[in-house]
C-alpha positions in Angstrom: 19.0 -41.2 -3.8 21.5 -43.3 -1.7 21.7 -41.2 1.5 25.7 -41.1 2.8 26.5 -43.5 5.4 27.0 -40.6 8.6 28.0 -41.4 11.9 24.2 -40.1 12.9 22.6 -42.3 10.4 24.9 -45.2 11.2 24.0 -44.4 14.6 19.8 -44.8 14.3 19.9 -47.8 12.1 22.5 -49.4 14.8 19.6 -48.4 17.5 16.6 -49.7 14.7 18.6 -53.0 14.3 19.1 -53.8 18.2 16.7 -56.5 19.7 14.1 -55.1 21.3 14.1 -51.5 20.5 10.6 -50.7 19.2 8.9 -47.6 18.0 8.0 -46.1 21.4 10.8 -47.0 23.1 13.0 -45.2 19.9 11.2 -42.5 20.4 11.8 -42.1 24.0 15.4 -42.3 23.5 15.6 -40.2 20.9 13.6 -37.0 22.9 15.8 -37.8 25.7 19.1 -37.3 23.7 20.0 -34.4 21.3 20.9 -37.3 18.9 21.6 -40.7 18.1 25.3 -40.4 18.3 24.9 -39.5 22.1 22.7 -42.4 22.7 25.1 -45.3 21.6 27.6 -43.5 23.2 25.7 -43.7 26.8 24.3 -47.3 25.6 25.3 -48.8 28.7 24.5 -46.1 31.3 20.7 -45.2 29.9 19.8 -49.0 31.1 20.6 -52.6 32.1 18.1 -54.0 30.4 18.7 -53.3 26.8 20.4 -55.7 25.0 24.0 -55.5 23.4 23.6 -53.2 20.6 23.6 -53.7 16.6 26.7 -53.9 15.3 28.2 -51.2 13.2 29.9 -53.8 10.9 26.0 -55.4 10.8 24.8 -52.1 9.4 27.3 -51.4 6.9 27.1 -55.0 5.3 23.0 -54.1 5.2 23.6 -50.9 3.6 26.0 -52.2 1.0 24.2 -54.7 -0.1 21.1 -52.5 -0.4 22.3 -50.1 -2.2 24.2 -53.0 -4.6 20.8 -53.8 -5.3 19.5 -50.5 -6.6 17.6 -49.8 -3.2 17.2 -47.2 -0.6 16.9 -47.1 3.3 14.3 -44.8 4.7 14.4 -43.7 8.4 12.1 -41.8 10.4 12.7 -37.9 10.2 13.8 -38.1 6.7 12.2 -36.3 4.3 11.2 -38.9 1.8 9.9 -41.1 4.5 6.4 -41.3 3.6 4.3 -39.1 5.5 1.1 -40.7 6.3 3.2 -43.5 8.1 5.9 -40.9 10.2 2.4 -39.7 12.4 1.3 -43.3 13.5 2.5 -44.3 16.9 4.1 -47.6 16.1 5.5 -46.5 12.6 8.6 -48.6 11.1 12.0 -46.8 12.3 13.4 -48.1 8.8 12.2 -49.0 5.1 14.1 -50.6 2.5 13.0 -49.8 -0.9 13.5 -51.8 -4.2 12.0 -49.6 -6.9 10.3 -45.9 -7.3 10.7 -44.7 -3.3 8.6 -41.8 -4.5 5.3 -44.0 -4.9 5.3 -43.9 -1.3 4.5 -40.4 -1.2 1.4 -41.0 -3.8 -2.2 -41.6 -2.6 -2.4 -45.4 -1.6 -5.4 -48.0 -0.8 -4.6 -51.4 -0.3 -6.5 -54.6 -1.1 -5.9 -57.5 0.7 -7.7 -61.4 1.1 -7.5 -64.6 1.1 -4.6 -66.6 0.3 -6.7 -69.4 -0.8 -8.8 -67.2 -3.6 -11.9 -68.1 -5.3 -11.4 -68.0 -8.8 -14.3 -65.3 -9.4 -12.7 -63.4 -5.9 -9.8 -63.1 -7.7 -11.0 -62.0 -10.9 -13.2 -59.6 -9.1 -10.2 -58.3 -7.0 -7.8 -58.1 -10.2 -10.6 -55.5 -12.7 -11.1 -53.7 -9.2 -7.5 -52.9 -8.6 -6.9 -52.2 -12.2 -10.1 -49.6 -12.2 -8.7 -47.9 -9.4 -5.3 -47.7 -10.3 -6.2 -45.8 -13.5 -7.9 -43.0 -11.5 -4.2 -42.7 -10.6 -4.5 -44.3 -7.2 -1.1 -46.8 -6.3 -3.0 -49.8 -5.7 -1.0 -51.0 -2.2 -0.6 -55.0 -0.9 1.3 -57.9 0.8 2.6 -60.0 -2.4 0.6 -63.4 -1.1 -0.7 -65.4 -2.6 -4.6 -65.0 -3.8 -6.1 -61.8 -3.8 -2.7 -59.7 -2.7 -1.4 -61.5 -6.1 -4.5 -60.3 -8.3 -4.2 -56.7 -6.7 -0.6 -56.6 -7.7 -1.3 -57.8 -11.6 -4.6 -55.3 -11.3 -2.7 -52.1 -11.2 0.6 -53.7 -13.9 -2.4 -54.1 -16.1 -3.7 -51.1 -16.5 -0.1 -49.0 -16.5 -0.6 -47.9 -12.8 1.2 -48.0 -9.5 1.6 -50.9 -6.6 3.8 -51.1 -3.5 3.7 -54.2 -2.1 4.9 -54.7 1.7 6.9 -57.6 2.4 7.4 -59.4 5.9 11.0 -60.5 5.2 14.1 -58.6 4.1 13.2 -56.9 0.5 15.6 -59.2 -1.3 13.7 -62.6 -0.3 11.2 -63.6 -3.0 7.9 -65.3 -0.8 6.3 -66.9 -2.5 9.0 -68.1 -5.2 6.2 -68.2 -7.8 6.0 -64.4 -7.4 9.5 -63.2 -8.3 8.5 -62.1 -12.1 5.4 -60.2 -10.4 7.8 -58.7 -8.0 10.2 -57.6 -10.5 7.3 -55.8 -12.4 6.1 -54.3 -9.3 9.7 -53.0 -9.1 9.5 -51.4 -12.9 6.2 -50.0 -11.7 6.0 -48.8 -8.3 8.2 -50.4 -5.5 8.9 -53.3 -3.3 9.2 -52.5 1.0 10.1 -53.9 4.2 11.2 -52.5 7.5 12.9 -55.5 8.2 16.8 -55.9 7.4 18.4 -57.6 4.3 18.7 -61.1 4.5 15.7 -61.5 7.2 13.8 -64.4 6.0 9.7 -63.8 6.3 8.0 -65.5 9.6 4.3 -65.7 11.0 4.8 -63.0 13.2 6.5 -60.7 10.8 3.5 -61.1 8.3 1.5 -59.7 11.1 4.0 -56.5 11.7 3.9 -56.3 7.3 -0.1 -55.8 7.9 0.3 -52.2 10.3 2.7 -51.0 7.2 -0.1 -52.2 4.5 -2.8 -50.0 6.5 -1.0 -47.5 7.6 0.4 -46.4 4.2 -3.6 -46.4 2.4 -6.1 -44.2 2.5 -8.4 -46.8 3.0 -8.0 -50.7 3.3 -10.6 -53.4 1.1 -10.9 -56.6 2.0 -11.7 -59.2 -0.7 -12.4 -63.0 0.6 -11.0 -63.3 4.0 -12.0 -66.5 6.4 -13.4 -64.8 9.9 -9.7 -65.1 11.6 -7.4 -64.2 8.4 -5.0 -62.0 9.0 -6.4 -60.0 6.6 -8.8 -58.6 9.6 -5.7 -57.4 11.4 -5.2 -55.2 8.4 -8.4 -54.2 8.7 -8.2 -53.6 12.5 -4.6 -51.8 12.6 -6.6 -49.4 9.5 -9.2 -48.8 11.9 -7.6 -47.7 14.8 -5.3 -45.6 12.5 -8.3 -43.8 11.5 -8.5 -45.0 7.8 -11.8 -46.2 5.4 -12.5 -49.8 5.5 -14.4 -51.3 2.9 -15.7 -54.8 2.6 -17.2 -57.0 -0.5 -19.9 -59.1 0.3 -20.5 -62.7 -0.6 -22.2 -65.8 0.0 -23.0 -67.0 3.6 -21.9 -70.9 2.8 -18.8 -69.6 1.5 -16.2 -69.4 4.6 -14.2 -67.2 2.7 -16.6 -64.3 2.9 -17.2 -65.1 6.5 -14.6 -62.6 7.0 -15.9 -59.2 5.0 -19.4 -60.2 6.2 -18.7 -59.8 9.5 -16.8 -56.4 9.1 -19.7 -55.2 7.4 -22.2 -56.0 10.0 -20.2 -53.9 12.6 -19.6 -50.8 10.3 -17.3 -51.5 7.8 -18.2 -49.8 4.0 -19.9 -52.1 1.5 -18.6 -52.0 -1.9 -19.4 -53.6 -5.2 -17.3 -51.9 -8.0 -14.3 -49.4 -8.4 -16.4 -46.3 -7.8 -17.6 -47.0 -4.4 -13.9 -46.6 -3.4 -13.3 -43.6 -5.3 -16.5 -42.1 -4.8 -15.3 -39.2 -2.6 -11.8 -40.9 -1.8 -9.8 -37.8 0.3 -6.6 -36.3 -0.7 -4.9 -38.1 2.0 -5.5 -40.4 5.2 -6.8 -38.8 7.6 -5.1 -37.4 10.6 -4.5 -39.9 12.7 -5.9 -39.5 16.3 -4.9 -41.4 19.5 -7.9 -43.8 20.4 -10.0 -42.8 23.9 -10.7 -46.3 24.0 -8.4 -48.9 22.4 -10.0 -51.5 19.8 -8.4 -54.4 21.5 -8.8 -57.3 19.4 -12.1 -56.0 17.4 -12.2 -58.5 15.0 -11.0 -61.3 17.1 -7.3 -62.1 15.0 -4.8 -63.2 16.4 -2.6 -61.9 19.1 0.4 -58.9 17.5 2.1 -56.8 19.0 0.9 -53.4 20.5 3.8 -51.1 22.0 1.5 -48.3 22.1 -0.9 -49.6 24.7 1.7 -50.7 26.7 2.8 -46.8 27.5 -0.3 -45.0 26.3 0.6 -41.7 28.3 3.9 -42.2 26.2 2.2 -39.2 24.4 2.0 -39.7 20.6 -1.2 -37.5 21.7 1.2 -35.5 23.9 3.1 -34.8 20.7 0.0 -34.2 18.2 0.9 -32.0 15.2 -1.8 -28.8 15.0 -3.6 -30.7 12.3 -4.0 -33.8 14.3 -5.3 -32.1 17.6 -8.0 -29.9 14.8 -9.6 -33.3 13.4 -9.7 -34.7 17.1 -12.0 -32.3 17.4 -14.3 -32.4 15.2 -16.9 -35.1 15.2 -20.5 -36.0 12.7 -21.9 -32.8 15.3 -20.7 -29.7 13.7 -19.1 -27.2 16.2 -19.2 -23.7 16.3 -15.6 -21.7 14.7 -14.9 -20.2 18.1 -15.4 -23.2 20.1 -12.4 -24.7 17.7 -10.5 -21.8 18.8 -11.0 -22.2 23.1 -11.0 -25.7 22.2 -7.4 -26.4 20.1 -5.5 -23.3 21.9 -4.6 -21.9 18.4 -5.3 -18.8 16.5 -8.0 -17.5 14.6 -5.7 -17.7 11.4 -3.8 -20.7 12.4 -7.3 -22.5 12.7 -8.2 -21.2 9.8 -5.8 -22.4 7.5 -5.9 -26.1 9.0 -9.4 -26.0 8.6 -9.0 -24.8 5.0 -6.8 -27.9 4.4 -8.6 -30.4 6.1 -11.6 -29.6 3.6 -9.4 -29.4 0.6 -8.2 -33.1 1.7 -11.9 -34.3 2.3 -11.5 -34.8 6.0 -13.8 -31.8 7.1 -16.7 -29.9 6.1 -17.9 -26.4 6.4 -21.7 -26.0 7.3 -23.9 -23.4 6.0 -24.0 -21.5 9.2 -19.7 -21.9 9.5 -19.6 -24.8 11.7 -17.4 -27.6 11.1 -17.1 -31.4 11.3 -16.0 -34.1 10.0 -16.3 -34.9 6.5 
């Protein structure tokens, strides 16, 4: 599935793979211009303050040695780039991909924790991951150590699917004592990053892996987590992105379950076996709707980045599909069919048929008296 190297593809992964340039700001650039090509042409009139751009012979060496390696590159506005990621406001520009690319498109939830496991967390973690994954769900996660690790060997275990999201360039192995596991995960699923090849993984870049890990699942659980892991900003970035968080409990003296305590005392779903998650588990995430009021930092993690509150009138919300402005609509009050209608500025049948596939993807509900909500 190598995609060929064009001068408009060169051209976006040269914009991707300049300092600086994040989602919104691509974004910008590219409703501004009719296309890439146009944009590094007019590099240095559009402003002063951008800095030099990627080199095309940067680019090329990335690609080659991707595609030496078996992968694939995935840009925004492709047609394999997975879809649940391409609505979110701060989605990667790029992915590399080691392994099946397709798993991407597959229904996801991720399971992340504690880097310093329990030995009955991680147990727990690995038969829950393994449970799910044989209801056919691609059990999603960072390749840590700890609880990532176990949710990984989970889903090998029983035959079933994993992506695991790396901070660094996909062809660095962190930890080294998880290079078999990602070589299975390869056979089995697929291996990610949306940083370039040869990036080595840093602090902050685990934090950027965390908005891909969320972002991708239906639904996020956290295992053991301490009350500042960064496992919370998964659990945060899945919140604002409009997806299912669900928490395991565990003992009070044990600083490792300070963490999915807390989320479960403001809101998050309590879970104690496989079914819980699957238990009415939706077709897809949910449409993702801009915020009224950002989170900030709910669970009080530590500081990562947020291009999208910087410009929030940049207009994801300006530039909601039909599907996404529908769900933002609905609420737990059911509304009336023609209030929908004044409401979204559609249709009768184009309401319809949105509404008909929200339901069939488990994100709405139909009432008895034909109002709607949210599922």
């Amino acid at each position: 599935m190598n995609v060929p190297n064009t001068p408009e593809m060169l051209a976006k992964l040269r914009i991707a793979r300049t300092q600086g340039i994040g989602p919104v700001t691509y974004r910008k650039l590219m409703q501004r211009y009719e296309n890439a090509v146009d944009i590094i042409t007019d590099w240095h009139g559009i402003s002063a303050k951008f800095p030099p751009l990627a080199k095309e012979s940067d680019v090329l060496r990335e690609l080659e040695n991707l595609h030496k390696a078996g992968g694939v590159l995935l840009m925004q506005g492709d047609a394999d780039y997975p879809a649940q990621l391409a609505e979110l406001p701060d989605a990667p520009l790029t992915l590399s991909v080691l392994g099946a690319a397709e798993t991407l498109a597959k229904r996801q939830v991720a399971i992340v924790g504690n880097r310093n496991a329990s030995a009955a967390g991680l147990s727990w973690s690995k038969t829950l991951s393994a449970q799910i994954a044989r209801a056919d769900v691609v059990m999603t996660s960072g390749l840590a150590r700890g609880i990532d690790t176990a949710a990984h060997e989970g889903a090998l275990s029983a035959n079933g699917l994993t992506v695991a999201v790396v901070a660094g360039g996909v062809d660095h192995v962190y930890p080294r004592e998880n290079a078999k596991l990602r070589d299975m995960i390869m056979q089995q699923g697929c291996v990610i990053s949306e940083m370039p090849w040869g990036m080595a993984p840093t602090p902050n870049l685990f934090l950027r892996r965390n908005r891909i890990i969320a972002g991708l699942s239906i639904g996020v659980v956290v295992s053991e987590a301490t009350r500042h892991s960064g496992s919370l900003t998964t659990a945060e970035y899945a919140l604002n992105y409009g997806r299912e968080v669900w928490a395991v409990p565990g003992s009070p003296a044990d600083p490792r379950s300070a963490g999915p305590n807390w989320l479960l005392k403001n809101g998050a779903t309590l879970i104690e076996n496989a079914e819980d998650v699957l238990r009415d588990l939706p077709a897809t995430p949910a449409p993702y709707v801009l915020r009224a009021v950002p989170q900030g930092d709910l669970f009080g993690a530590v500081e990562h980045e947020r291009e999208l509150a910087k410009d929030e009138d940049d207009a994801v919300g300006a530039a909601m599909t039909p599907a996404q402005r529908v769900f933002g609509l609905l609420g737990s009050q059911p509304a009336s069919f023609d209030d929908l209608v004044r409401q979204s500025g559609l249709d009768e049948p184009g309401l319809s048929g949105i509404l008909v596939e929200l339901e069939l993807d488990g994100h709405a509900s139909r009432e008895g008296d034909g109002r709607w909500r949210r599922a």
